[in-house]
N, CA, C and O atoms as a Tinker XYZ file with bonds, in Angstrom:
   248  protein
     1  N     -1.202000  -13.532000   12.099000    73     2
     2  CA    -0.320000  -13.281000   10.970000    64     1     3
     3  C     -1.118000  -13.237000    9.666000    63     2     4     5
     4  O     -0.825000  -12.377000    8.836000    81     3
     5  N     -1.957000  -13.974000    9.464000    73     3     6
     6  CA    -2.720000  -14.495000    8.220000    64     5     7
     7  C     -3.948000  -12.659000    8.027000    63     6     8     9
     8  O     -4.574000  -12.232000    7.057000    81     7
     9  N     -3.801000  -12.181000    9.242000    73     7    10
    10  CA    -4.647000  -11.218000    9.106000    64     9    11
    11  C     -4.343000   -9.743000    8.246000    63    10    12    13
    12  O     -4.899000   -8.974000    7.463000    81    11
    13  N     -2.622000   -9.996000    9.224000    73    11    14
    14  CA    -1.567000   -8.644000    8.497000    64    13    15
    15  C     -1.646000   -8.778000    7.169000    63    14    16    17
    16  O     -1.756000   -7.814000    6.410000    81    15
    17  N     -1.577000  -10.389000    6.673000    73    15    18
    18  CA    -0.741000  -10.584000    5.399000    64    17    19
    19  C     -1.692000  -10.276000    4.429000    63    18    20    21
    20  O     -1.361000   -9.814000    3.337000    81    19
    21  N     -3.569000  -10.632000    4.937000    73    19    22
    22  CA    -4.672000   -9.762000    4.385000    64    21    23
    23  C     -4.752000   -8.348000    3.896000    63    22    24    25
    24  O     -4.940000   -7.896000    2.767000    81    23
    25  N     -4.538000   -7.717000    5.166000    73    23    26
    26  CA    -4.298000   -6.252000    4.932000    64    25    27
    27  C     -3.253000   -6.044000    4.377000    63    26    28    29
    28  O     -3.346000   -4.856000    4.066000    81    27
    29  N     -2.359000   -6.380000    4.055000    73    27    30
    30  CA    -0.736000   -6.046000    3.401000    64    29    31
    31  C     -1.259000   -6.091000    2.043000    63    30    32    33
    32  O     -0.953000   -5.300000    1.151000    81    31
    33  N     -2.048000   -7.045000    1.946000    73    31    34
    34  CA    -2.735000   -7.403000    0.096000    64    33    35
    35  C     -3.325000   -6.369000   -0.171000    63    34    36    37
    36  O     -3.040000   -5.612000   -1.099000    81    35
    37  N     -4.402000   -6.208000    0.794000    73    35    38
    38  CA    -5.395000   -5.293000    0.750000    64    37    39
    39  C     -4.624000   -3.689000    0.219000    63    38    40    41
    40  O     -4.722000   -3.031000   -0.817000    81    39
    41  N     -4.126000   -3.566000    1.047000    73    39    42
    42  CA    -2.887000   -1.720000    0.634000    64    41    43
    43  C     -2.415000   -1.868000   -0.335000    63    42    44    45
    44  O     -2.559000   -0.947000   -1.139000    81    43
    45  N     -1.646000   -3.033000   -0.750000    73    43    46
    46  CA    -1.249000   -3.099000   -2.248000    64    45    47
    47  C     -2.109000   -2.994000   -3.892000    63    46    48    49
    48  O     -1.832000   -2.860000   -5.084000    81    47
    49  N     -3.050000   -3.123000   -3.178000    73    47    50
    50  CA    -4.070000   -3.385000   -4.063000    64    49    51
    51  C     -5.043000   -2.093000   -4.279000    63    50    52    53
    52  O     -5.748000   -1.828000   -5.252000    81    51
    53  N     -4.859000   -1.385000   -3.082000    73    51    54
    54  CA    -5.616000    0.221000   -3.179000    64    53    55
    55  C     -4.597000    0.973000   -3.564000    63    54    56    57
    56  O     -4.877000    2.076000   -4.034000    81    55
    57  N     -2.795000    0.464000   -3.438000    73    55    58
    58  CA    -2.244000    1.393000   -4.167000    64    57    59
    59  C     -2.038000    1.207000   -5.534000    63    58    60    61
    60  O     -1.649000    2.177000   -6.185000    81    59
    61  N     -2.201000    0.289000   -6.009000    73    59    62
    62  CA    -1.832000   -0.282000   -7.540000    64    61    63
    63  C     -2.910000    1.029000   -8.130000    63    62    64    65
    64  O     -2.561000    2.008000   -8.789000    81    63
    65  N     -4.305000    0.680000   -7.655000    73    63    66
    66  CA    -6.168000    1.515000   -7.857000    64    65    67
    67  C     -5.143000    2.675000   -8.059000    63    66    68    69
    68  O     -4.515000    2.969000   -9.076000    81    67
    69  N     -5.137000    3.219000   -6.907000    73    67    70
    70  CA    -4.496000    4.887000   -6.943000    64    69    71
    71  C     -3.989000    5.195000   -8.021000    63    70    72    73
    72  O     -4.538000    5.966000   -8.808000    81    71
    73  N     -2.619000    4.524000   -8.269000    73    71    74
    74  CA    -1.561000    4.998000   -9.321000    64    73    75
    75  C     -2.385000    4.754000  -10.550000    63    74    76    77
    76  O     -2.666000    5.689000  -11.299000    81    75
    77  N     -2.811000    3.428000  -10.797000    73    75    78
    78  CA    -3.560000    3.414000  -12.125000    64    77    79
    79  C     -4.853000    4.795000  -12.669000    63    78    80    81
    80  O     -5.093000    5.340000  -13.746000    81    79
    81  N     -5.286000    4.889000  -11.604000    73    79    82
    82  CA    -6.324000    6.568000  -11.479000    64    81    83
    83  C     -5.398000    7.571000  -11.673000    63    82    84    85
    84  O     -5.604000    8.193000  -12.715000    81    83
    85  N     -4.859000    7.782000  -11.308000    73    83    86
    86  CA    -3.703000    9.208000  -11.338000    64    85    87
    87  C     -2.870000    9.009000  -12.808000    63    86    88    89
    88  O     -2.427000   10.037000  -13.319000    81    87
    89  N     -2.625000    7.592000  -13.565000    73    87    90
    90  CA    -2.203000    8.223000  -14.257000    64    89    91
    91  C     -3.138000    7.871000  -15.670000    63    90    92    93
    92  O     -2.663000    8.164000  -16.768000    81    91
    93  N     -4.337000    7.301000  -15.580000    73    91    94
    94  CA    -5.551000    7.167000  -16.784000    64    93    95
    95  C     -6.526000    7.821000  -16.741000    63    94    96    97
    96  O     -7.081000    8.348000  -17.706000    81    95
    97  N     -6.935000    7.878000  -15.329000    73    95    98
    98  CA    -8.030000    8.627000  -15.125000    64    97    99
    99  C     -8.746000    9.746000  -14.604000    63    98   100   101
   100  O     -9.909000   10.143000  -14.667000    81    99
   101  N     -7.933000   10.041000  -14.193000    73    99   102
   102  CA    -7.869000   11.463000  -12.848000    64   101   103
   103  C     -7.963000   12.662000  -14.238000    63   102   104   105
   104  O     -7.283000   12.470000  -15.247000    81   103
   105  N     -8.667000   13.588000  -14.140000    73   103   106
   106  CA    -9.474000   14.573000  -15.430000    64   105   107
   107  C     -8.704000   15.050000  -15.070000    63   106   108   109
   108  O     -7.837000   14.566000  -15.798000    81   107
   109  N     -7.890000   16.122000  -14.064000    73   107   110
   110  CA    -7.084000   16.931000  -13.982000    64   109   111
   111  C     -6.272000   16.946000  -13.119000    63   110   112   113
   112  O     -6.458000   16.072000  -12.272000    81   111
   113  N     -5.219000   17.734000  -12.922000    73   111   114
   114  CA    -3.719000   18.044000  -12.488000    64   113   115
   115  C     -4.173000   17.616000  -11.140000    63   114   116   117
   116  O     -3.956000   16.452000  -10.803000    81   115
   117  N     -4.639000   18.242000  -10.520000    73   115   118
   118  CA    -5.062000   18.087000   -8.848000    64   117   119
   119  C     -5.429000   16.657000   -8.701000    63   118   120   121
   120  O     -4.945000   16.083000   -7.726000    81   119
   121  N     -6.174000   16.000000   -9.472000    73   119   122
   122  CA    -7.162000   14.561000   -9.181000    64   121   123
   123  C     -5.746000   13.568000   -9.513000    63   122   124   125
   124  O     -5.702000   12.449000   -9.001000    81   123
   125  N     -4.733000   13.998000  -10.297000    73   123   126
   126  CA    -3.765000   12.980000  -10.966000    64   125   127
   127  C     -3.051000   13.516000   -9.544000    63   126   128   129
   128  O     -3.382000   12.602000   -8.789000    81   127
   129  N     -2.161000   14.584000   -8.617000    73   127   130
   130  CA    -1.610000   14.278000   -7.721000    64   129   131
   131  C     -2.586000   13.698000   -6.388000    63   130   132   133
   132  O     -2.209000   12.894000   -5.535000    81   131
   133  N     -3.365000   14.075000   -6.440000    73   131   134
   134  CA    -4.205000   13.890000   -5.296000    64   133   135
   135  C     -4.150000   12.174000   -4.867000    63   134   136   137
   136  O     -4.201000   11.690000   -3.737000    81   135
   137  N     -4.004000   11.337000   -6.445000    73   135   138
   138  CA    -4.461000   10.218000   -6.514000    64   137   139
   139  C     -2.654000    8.780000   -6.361000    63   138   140   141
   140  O     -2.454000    7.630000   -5.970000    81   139
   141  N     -1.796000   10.013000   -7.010000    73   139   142
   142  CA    -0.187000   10.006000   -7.045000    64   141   143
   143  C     -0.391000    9.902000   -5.149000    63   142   144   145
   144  O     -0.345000    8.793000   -4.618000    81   143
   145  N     -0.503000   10.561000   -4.710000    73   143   146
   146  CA    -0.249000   10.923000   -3.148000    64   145   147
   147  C     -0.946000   10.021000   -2.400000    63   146   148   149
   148  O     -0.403000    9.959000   -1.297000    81   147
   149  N     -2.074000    9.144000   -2.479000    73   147   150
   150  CA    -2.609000    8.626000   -1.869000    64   149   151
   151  C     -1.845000    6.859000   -2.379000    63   150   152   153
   152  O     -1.744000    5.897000   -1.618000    81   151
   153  N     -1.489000    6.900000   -3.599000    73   151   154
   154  CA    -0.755000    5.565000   -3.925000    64   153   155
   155  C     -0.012000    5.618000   -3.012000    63   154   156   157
   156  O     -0.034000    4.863000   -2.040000    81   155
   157  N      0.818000    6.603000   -3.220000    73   155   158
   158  CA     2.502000    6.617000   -1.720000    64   157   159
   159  C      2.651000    6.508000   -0.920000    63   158   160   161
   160  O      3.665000    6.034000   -0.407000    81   159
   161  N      1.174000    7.116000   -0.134000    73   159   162
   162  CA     0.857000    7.257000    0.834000    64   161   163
   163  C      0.379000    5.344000    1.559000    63   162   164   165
   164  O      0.407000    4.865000    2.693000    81   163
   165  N      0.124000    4.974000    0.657000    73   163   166
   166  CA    -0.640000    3.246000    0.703000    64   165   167
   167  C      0.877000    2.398000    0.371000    63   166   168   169
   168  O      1.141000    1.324000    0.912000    81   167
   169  N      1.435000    2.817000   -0.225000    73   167   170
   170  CA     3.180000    1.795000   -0.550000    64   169   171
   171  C      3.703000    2.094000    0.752000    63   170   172   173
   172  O      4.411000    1.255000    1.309000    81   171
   173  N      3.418000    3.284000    1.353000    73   171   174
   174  CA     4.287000    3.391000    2.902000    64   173   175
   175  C      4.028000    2.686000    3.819000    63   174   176   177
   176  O      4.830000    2.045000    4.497000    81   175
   177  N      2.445000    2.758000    3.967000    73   175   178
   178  CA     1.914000    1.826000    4.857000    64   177   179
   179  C      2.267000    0.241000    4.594000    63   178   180   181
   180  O      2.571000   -0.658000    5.377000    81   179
   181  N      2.101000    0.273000    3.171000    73   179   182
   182  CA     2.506000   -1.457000    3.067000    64   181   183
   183  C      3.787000   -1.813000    3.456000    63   182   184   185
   184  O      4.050000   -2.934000    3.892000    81   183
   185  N      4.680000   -0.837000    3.312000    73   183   186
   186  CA     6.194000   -1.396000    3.669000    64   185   187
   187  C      5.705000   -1.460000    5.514000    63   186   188   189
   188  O      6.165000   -2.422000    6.129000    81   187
   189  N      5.223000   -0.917000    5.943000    73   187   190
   190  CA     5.795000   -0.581000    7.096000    64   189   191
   191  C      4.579000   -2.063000    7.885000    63   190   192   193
   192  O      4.771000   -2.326000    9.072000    81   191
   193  N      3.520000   -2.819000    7.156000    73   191   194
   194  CA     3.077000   -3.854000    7.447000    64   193   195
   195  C      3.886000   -4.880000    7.390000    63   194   196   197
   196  O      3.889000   -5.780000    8.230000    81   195
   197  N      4.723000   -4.817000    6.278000    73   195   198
   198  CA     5.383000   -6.151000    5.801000    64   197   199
   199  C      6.939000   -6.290000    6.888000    63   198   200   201
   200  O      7.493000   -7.294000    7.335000    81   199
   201  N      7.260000   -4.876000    7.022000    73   199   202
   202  CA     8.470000   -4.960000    8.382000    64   201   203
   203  C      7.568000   -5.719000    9.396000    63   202   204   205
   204  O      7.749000   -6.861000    9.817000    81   203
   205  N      6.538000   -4.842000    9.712000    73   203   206
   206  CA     5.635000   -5.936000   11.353000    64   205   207
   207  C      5.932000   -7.259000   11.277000    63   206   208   209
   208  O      6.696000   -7.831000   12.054000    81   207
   209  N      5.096000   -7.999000    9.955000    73   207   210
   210  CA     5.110000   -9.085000    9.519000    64   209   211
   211  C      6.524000   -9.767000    9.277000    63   210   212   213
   212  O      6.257000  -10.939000    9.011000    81   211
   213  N      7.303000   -9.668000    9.257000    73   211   214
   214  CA     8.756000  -10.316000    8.855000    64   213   215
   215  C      9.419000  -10.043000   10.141000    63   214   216   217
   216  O     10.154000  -10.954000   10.519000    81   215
   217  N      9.306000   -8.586000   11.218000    73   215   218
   218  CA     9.712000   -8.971000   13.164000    64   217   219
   219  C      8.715000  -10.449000   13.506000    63   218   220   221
   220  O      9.149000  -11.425000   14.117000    81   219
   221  N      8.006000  -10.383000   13.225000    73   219   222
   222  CA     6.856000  -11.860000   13.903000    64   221   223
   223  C      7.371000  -12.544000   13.811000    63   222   224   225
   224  O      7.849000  -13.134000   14.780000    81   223
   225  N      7.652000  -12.978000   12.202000    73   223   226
   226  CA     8.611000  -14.054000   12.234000    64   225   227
   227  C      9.512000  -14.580000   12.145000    63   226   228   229
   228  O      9.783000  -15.770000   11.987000    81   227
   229  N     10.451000  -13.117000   12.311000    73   227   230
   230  CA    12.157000  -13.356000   13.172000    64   229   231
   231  C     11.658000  -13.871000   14.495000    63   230   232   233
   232  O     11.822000  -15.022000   14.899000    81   231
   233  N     10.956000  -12.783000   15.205000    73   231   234
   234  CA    10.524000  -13.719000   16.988000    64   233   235
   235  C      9.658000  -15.081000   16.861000    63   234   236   237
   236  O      9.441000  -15.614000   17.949000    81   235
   237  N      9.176000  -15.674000   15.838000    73   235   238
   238  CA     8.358000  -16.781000   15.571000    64   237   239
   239  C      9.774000  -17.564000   15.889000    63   238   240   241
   240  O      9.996000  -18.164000   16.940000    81   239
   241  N     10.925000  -17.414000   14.493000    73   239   242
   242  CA    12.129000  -18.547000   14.602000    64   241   243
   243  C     12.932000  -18.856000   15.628000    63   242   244   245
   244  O     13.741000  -19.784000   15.612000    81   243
   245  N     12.748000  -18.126000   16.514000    73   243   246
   246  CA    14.162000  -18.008000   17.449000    64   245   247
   247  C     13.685000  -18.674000   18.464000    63   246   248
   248  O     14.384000  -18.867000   19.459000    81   247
């Protein structure tokens, strides 16, 4: 569990990077979606860690 909840940090934290690039730093149109798309792309994955993580420990309680 302690490993998911690593990586769950970890994605949150490359998507925060992303969005903050896409919208300060990215020089142009393409680099600002490119960088938009890869945030979303990293918030999806995190939701879909934190569901894993929260079945564990519905089957942990029961």
């Amino acid at each position: 569990m302690h490993d998911m909840q690593t990586h769950l940090e970890i994605l949150l934290t490359e998507a925060e990077e992303c969005a903050l690039i896409s919208r300060r730093h990215a020089a142009d149109q393409s680099k600002k979606e490119l960088f938009a798309d890869l945030s979303s792309n990293l918030l999806g994955l995190a939701t879909k860690v934190e569901l894993a993580i929260e079945e564990r420990q519905d089957r942990s309680n029961r």
